[in-house]
LUMRO-773838 format. One record per atom (N, C-alpha, C): residue number from 1; atom name; residue in one letter; x, y, z. Coordinates in pm, 1 decimal. Example, Ala and Ser with C-alpha at 12.3 -4.5 7.8 and 13.67 -1.06 7.14 Angstrom:
vomi,gupa,pado,xx,yy,zz
1,N,A,1319.0,-569.0,780.0
1,CA,A,1230.0,-450.0,780.0
1,C,A,1320.0,-330.0,780.0
2,N,S,1285.0,-225.0,708.0
2,CA,S,1367.0,-106.0,714.0
2,C,S,1290.0,3.0,787.0
***
This chain:
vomi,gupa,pado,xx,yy,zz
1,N,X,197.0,-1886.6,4428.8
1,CA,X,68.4,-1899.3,4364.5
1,C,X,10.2,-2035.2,4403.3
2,N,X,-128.9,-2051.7,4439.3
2,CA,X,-195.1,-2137.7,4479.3
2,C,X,-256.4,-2220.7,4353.9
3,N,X,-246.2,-2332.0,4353.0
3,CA,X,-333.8,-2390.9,4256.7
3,C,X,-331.0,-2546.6,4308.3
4,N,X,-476.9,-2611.1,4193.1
4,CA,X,-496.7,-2773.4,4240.0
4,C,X,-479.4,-2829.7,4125.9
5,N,X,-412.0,-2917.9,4138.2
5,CA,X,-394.7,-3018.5,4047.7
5,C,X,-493.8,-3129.6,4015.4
6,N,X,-562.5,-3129.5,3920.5
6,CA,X,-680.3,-3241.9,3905.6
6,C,X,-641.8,-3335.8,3822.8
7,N,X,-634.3,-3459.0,3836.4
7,CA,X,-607.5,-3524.6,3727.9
7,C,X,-745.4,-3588.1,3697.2
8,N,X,-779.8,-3600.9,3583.3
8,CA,X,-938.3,-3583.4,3513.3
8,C,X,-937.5,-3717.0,3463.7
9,N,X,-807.7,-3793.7,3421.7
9,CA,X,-778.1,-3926.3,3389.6
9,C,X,-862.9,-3999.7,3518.4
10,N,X,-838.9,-3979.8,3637.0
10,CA,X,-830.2,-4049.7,3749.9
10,C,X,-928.0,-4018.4,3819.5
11,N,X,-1010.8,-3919.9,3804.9
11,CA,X,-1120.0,-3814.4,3908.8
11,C,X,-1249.2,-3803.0,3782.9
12,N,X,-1314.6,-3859.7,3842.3
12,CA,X,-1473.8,-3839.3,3725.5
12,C,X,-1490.5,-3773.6,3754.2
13,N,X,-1527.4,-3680.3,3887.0
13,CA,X,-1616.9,-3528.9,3973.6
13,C,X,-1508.0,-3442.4,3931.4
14,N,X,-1380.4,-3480.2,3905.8
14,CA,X,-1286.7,-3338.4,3791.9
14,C,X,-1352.2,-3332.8,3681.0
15,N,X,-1325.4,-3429.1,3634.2
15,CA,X,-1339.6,-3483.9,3464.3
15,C,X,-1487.0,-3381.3,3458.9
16,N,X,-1590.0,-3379.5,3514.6
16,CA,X,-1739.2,-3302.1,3538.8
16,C,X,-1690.8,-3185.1,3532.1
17,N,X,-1642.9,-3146.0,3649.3
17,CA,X,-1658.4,-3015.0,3674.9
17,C,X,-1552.1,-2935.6,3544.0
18,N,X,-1420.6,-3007.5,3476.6
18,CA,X,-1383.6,-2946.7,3363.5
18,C,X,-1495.2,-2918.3,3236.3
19,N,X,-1546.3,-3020.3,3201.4
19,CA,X,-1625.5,-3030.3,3059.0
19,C,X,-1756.2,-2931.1,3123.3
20,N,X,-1768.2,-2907.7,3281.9
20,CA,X,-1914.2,-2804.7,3266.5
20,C,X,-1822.9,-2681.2,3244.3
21,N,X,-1776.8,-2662.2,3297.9
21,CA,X,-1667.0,-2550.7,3285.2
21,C,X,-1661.4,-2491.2,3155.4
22,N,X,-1579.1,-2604.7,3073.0
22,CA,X,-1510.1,-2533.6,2958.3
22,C,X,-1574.6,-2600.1,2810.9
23,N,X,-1640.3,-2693.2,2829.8
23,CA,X,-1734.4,-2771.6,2695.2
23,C,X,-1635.3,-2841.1,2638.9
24,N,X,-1549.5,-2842.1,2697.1
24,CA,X,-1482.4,-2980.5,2595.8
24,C,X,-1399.4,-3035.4,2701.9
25,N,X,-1303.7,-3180.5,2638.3
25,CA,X,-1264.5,-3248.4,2696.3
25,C,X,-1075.7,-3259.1,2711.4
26,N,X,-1045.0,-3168.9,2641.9
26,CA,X,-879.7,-3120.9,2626.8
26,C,X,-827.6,-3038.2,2733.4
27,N,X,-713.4,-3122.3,2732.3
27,CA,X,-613.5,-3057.4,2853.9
27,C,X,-503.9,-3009.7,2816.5
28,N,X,-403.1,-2947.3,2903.0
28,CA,X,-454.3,-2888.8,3021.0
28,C,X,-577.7,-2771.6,3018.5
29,N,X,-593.9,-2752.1,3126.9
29,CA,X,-689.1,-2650.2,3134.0
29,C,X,-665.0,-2543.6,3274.7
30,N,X,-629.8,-2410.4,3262.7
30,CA,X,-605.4,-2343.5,3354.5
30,C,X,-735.7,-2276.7,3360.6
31,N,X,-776.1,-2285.3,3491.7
31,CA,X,-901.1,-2162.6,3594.7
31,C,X,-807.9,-2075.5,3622.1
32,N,X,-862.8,-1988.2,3599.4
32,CA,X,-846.0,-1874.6,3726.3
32,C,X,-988.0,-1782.1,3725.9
33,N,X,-1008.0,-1789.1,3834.8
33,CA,X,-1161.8,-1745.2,3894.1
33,C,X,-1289.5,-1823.2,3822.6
34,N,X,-1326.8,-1761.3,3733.1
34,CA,X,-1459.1,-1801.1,3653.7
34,C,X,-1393.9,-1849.9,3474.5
35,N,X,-1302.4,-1822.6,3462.5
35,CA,X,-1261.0,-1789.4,3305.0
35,C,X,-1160.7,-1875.6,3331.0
36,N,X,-1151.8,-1963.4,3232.8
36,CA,X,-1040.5,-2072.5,3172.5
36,C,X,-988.6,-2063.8,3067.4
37,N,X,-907.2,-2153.7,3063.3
37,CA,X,-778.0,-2163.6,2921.0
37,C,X,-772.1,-2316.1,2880.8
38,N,X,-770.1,-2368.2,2784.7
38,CA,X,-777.3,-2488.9,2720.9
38,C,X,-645.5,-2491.9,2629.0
39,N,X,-571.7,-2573.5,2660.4
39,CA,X,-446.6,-2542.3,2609.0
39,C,X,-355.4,-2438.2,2742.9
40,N,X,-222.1,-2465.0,2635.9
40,CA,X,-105.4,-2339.1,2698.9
40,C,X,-106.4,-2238.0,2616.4
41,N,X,-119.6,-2099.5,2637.4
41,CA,X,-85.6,-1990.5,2560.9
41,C,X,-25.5,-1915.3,2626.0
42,N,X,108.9,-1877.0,2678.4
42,CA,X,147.0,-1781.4,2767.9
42,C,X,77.7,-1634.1,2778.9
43,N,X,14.8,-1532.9,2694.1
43,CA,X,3.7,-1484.5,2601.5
43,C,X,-150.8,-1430.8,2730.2
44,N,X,-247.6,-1542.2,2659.5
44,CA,X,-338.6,-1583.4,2765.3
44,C,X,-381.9,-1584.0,2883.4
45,N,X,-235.3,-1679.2,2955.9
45,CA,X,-206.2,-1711.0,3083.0
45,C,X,-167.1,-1580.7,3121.1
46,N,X,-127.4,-1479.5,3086.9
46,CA,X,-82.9,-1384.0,3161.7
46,C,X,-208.6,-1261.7,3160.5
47,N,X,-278.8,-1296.6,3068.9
47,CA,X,-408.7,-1209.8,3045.3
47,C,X,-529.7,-1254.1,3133.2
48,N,X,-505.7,-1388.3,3197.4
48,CA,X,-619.1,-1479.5,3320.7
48,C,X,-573.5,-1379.4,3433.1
49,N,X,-431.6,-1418.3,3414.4
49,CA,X,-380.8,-1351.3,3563.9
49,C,X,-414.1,-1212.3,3597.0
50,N,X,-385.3,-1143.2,3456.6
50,CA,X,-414.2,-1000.3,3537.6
50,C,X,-611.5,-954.4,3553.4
51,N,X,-666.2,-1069.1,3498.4
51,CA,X,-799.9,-1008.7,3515.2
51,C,X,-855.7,-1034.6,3643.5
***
């Protein structure tokens, strides 16, 4: 599985593109495609994946 690691601490143009994204400022935050997760929820995470 492909993914990027942003650290939002360190990257303002992350730090942006999370809060347009998802409206707030809490991490982690998983994308997958258009739809995100704020927090860990396995539950979730497996419900991103299959959509």
């Amino acid at each position: 599985m492909q993914f990027t690691d942003v650290d939002v601490a360190q990257d303002r143009a992350g730090l942006k593109r999370m809060v347009a994204a998802t409206g707030q400022y809490g991490v982690p935050v998983i994308m997958v495609g258009d739809q995100s997760m704020v927090g860990w929820n396995p539950k979730e995470f497996d419900r991103l994946l299959k959509s």
